[in-house]
C-alpha positions as CSV (number, residue, x, y, z in Angstrom):
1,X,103.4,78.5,91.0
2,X,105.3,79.4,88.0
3,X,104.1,82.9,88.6
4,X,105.4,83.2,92.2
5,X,109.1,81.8,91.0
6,X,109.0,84.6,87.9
7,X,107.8,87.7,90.3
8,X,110.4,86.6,92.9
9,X,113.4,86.6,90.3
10,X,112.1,90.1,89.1
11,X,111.9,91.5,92.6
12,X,115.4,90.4,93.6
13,X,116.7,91.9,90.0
14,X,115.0,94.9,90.3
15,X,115.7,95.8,93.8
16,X,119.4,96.1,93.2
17,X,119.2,100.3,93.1
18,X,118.4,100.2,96.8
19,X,121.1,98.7,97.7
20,X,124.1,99.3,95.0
21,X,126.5,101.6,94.3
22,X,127.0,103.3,91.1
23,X,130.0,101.5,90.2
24,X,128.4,98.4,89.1
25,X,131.2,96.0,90.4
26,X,130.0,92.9,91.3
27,X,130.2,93.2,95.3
28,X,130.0,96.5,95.1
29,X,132.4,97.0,98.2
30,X,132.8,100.1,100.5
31,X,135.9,102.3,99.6
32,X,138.6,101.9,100.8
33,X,139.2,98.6,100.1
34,X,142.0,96.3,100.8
35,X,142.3,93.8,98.1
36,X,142.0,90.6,99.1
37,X,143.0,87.7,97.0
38,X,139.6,86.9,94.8
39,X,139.4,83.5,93.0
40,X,135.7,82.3,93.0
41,X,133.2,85.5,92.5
42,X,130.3,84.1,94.4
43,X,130.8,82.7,98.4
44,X,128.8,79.7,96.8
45,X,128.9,77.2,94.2
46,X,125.5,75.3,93.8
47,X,125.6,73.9,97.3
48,X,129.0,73.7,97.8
49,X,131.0,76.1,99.6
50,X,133.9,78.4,98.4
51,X,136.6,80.1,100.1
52,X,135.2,83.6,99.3
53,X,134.0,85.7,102.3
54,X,132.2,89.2,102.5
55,X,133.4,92.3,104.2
56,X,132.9,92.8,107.8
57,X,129.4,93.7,108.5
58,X,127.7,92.9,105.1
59,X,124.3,90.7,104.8
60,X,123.8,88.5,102.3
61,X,119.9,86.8,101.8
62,X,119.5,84.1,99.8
63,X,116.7,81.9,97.8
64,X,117.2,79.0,96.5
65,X,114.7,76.5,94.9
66,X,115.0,72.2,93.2
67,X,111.8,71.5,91.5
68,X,110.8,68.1,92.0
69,X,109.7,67.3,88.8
70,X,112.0,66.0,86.7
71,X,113.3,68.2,83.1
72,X,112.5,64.4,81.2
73,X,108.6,66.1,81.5
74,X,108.9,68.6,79.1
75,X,106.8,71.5,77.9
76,X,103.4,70.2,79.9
77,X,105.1,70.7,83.2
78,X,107.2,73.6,82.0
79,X,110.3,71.4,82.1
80,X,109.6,70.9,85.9
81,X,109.1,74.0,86.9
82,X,105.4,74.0,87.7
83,X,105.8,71.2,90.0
84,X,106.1,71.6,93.7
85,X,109.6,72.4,94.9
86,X,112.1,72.1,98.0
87,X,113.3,75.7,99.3
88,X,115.8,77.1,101.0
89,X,116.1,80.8,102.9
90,X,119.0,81.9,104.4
91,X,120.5,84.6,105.6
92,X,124.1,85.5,106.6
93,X,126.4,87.8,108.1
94,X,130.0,88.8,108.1
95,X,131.0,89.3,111.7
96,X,135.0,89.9,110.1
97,X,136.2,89.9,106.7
98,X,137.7,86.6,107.0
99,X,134.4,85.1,109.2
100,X,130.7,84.5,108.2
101,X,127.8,83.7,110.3
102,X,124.7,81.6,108.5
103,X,121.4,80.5,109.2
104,X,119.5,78.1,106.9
105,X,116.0,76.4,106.8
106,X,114.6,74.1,104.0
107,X,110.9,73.0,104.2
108,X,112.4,69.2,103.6
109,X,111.7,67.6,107.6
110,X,112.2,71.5,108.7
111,X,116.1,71.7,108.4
112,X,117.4,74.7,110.0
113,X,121.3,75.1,110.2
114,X,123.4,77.6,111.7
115,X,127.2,77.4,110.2
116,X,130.1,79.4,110.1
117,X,132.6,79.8,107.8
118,X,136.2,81.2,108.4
119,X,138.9,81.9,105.5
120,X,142.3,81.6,107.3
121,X,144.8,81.4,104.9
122,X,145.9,83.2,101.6
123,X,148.7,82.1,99.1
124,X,149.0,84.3,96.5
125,X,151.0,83.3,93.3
126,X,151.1,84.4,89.4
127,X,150.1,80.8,88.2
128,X,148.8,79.2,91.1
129,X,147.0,81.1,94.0
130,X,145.5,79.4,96.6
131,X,142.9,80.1,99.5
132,X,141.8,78.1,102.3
133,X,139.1,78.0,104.4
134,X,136.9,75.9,107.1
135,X,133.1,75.3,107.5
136,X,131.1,74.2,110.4
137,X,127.6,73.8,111.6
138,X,124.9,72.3,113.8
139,X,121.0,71.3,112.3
140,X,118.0,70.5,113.8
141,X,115.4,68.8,111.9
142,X,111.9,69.7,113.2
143,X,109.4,67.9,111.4
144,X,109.9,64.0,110.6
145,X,107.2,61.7,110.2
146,X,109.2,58.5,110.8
147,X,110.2,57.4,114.4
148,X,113.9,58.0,115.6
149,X,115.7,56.8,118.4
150,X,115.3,59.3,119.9
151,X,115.3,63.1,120.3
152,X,118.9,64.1,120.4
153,X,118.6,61.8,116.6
154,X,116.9,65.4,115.4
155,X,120.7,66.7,115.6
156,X,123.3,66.7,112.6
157,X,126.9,68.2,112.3
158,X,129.4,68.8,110.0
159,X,133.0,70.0,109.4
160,X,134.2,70.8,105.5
161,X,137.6,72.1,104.3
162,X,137.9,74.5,101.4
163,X,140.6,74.8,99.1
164,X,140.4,76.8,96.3
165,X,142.5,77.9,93.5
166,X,142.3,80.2,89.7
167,X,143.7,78.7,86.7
168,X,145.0,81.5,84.4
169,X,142.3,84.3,85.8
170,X,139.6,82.0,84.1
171,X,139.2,78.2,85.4
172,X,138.4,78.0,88.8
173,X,138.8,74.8,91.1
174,X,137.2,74.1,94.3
175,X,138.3,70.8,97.0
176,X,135.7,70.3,99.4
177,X,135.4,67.4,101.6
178,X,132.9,67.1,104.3
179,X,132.7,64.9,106.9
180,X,128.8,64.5,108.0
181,X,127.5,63.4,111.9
182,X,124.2,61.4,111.7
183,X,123.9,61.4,108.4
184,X,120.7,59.4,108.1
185,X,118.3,60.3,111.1
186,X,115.8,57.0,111.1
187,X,118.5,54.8,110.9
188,X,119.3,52.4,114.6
189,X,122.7,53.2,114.7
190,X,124.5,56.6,114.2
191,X,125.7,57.1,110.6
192,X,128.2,59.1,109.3
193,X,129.6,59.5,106.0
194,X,132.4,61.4,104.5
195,X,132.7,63.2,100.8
196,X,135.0,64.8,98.6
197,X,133.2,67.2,96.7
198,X,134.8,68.7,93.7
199,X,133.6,72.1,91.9
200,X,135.1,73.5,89.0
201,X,134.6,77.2,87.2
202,X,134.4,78.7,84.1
203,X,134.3,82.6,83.6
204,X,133.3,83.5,80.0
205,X,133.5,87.1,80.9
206,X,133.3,88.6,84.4
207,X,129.6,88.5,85.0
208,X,129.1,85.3,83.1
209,X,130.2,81.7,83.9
210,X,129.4,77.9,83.9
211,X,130.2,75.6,86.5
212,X,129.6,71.9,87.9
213,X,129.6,70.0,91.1
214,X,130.7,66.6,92.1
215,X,129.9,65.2,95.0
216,X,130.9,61.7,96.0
217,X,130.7,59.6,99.2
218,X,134.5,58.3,99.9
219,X,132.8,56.3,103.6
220,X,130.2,56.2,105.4
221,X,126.3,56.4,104.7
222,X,124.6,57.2,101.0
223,X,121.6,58.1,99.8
224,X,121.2,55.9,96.6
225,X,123.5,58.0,94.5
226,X,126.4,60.4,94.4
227,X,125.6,64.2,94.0
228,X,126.0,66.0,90.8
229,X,125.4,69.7,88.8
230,X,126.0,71.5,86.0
231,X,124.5,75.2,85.9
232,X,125.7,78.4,84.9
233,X,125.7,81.8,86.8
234,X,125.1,85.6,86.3
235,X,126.5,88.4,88.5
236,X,124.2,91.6,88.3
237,X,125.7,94.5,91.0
238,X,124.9,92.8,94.5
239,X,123.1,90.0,93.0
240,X,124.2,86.5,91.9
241,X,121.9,84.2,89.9
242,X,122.2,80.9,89.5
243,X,120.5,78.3,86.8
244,X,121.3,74.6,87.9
245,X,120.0,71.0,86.5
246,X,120.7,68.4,89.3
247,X,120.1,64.7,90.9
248,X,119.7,65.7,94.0
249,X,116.8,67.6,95.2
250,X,118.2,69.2,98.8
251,X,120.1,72.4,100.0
252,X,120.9,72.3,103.2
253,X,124.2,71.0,104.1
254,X,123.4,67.8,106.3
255,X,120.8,67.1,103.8
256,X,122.2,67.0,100.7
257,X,125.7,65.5,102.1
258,X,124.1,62.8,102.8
259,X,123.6,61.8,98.8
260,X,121.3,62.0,96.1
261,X,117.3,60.9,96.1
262,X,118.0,60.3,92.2
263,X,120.2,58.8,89.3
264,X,122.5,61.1,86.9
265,X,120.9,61.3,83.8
266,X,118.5,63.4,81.6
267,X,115.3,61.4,83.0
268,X,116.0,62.2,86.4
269,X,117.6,65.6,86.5
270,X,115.6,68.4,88.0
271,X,115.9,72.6,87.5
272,X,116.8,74.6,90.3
273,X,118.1,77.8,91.0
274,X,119.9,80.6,93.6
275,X,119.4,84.3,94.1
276,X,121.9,86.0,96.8
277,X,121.5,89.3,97.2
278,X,124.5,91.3,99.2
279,X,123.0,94.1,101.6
280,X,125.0,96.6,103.2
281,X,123.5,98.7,105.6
């Protein structure tokens, strides 16, 4: 297993000359470009959203892996990473600059979601820029081993706001509350819960940066705890890599919305990580 997670991060590093341009910039754009206000680097935090979009017509594949077994392990489980883990493929596409297409899947119950984001407005400012932007989407869990209601209880939904900001051209802030349909699928009665998740930035240089996430549930169903991350993140050309240590073990949006499956501290945290890779063809 910890074979298959190395290979993979090699293969995703070392594919970037089939798809970059000499310039090395970090989303390596088609000329001519018109500049956009840029905040947040990456279209993604750990799981939460940013306002960021790709150009129009650009692909962008992601993996993204949460081992199961805990860091608190140490040394004779590689620090969790020879344990089994939850993962998440995706794939998306921007059908304008300003909107982007996604489809999901986890192997946790089978999640697939299909979302879109759109970016619809830009403040630009010396101090205090600003960019705003909407997510939605639709999931359909396929494999559950506990009864539900019934079959329309597969479905979830969701709407987020994104607000984003840049703090001196080095902190950046994210607001992202989410308000999740059916949040708990084996529950009677139809749940739904409400967060306000809160992701903030730090760019040591332009291809380095830390950042954490902050998940928690204003109303509405939980999961036994509140959501949070710390993690840092490396821009290579087309590629962004991400090293995360978490409490909550799922990636897709409905999923991990809903809460986390474990407390915030060293004992419980888990390693995870994300490689996107921008394709333009």
């Amino acid at each position: 297993m910890r074979s298959l997670h190395v290979i993979l991060i090699l293969l995703f590093f070392c594919s970037g000359n089939g798809f970059s341009q000499s310039d090395g910039s970090s989303w390596n754009r088609a000329e001519p470009v018109q500049r956009d206000l840029y905040l947040f680097h990456s279209p993604h935090g750990a799981v939460l959203p940013t306002a960021e979009m790709l150009q129009k017509g650009d692909w962008e594949f992601e993996v993204s892996h949460r081992f199961n077994t805990p860091v608190s392990e140490g040394p004779q489980t590689f620090w969790g990473m020879d344990g089994p883990a939850v993962i998440r493929l995706a794939l998306g596409y921007a059908v304008s600059n300003k909107t982007l297409v996604t489809i999901g899947r986890t192997n946790i119950q089978d999640n697939l979601e299909l979302q879109t984001k759109v970016q619809f407005l830009q403040i630009p400012h010396q101090s205090f820029p600003m960019l705003f932007a909407a997510r939605g989407g639709i999931a359909y869990n396929g494999e559950i081993y506990d009864p539900i209601k019934n079959e329309s209880r597969r479905y979830q939904g969701y709407v987020q706001a994104i607000w984003n900001t840049l703090i001196r051209k080095k902190v950046g802030i994210g607001i992202v509350p989410t308000y999740l349909i059916n949040s708990h699928i084996f529950c009677v009665d139809v749940q739904n819960s409400l967060t306000l998740g809160v992701m903030a930035q730090y760019y040591v240089s332009p291809r380095w940066s830390f950042f954490a996430e902050w998940n928690p549930t204003v109303t509405g169903w939980r999961q036994d705890y509140d959501s949070f991350t710390l993690g840092f993140e490396v821009e290579t050309g087309g590629h962004f890599f991400k090293i995360v240590a978490t409490n909550n073990d799922y990636l897709n949006t409905t999923q991990y919305s809903a809460g986390a499956n474990h407390a915030i501290g060293f004992e419980q945290l888990r390693i995870g990580f994300m490689i996107t890779r921008l394709i333009k063809l």
